[in-house]
Structures are given as C-alpha cells and as structure tokens.
C-alpha positions as CSV (number, residue, x, y, z in Angstrom):
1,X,9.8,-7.9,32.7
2,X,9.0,-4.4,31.2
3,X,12.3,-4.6,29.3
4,X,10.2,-7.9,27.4
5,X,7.2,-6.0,27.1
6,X,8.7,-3.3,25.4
7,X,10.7,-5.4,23.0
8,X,7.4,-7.4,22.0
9,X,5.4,-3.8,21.4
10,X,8.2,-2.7,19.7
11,X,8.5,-5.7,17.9
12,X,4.8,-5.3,17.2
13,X,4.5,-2.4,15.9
14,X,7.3,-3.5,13.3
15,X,5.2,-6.2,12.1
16,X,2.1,-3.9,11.7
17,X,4.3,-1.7,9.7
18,X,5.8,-3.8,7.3
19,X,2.2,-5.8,7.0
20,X,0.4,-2.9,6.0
21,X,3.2,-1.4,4.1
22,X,2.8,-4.4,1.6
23,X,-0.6,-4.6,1.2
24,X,-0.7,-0.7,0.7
25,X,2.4,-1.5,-2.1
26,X,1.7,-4.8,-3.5
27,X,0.4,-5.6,-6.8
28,X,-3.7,-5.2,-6.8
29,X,-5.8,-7.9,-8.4
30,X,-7.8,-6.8,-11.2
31,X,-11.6,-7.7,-11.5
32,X,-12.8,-8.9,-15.0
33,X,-14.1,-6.1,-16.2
34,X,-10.9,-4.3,-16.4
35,X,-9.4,-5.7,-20.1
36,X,-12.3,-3.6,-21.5
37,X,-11.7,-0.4,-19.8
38,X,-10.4,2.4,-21.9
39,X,-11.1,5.1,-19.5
40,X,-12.6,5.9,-16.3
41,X,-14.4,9.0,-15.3
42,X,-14.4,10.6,-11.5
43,X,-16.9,12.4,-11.2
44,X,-17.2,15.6,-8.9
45,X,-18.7,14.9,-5.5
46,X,-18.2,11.5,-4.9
47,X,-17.1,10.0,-1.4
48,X,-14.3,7.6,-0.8
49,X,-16.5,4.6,-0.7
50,X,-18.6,5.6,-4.0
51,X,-15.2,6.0,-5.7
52,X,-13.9,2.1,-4.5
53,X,-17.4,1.2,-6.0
54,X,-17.0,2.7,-9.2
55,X,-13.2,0.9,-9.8
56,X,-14.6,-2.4,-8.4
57,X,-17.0,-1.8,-10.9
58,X,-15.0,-1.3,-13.9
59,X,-12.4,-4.2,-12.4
60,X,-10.0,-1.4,-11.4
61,X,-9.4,-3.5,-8.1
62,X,-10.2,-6.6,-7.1
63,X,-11.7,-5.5,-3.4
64,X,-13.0,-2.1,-1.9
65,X,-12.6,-2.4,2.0
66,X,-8.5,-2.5,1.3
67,X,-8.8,0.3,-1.0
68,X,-11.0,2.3,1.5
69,X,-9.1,1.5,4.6
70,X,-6.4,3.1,3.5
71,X,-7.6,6.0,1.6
72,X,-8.8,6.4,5.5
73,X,-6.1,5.6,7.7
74,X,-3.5,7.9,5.1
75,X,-5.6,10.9,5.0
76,X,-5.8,10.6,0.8
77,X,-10.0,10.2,0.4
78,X,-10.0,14.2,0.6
79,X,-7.9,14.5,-2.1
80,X,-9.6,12.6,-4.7
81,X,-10.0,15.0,-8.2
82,X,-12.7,14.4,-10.7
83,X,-11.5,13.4,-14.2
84,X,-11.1,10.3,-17.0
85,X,-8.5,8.5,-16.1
86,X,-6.3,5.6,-17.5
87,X,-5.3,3.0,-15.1
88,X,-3.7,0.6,-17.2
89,X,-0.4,1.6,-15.7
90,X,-1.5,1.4,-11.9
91,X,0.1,-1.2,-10.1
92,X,-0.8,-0.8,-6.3
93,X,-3.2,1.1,-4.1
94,X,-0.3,3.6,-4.0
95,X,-0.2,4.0,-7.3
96,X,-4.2,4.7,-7.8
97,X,-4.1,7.0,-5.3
98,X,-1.4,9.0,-6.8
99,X,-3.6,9.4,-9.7
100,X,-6.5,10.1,-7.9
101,X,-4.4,13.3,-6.3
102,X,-3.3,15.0,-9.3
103,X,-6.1,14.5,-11.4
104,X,-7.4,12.5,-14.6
105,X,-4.8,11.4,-17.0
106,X,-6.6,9.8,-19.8
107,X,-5.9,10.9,-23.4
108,X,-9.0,11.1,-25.6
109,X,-8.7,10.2,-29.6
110,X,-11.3,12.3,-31.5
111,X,-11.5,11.0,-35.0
C-alpha cells in the first residue's frame, strides 16, 4: 500500500513538473496592442505585478497572473532591470524574463 502511494506522489509530482514546465516554455499569446509596439520602457521601481500590467498593456502577453506566478515561484521578480526594450523576439515567459534580467535591449534610430 505505501509502495502505491509513493508511485502516485511520485507520479504526481512528474505531472506538475512537466505541466508547469510548458506553460512556463510555451508560446505566449499576444494582446492587440502589440503589432504597434516599437519599444517598451521599464521603468525603475516597479514591482512584479506593475510590470505584468505594463506588458498586458502594451499586448506583450496575453494574461498577467501566469506571468506573475512564475516570476514568483522562480525567484526572477527581483531581478527585473529598468530599460526600453524590444520584445518582438520573445517567445515564452522564459524568454521575457531573460530580458527582463539583463536589461533593455531596444535600439533607438535618431534621425
């Protein structure tokens, strides 16, 4: 009987893993707003839940209690550097938050 309940914890715990693993990997949906966006600035200060605000506003992604969760649950929301940034390349909430941690990225034409 405890050999069962461990399998089914164990096997548990697998599905949690791999269930969060995707969403925390898969593609995010963009909100309208985003085909307009050239750039995004961070600015200084912000918490983790202003900053899901801001890219929900601008269409960044699609839905902020995802984006918080796991900026939560991974430890990243501390992390989070002010700058413009360009997220026409981001794919997942991996890849925002990889931004996020090294800083802005977008390049600014001056003519």
């Amino acid at each position: 009987m405890i050999k069962l309940l461990v399998k089914l914890l164990i096997g548990f715990i697998l599905f949690c893993v791999v269930i969060l693993g995707h969403l925390y990997y898969r593609p995010i949906k963009r909100g309208e707003a985003f085909e307009e966006l050239d750039y995004l600035k961070i600015p200084r200060g912000l918490t983790l839940t202003e900053v899901a605000c801001l890219l929900r506003g601008k269409g960044v992604i699609g839905e902020e209690p995802r984006f918080v969760f796991f900026g939560q649950i991974l430890g990243k929301s501390k992390n989070i550097k002010a700058g413009k940034y360009d997220f026409s390349k981001t794919r997942s909430i991996a890849d925002i938050y990889s931004l996020l941690q090294k800083g802005g990225n977008a390049t600014i034409f001056v003519t």
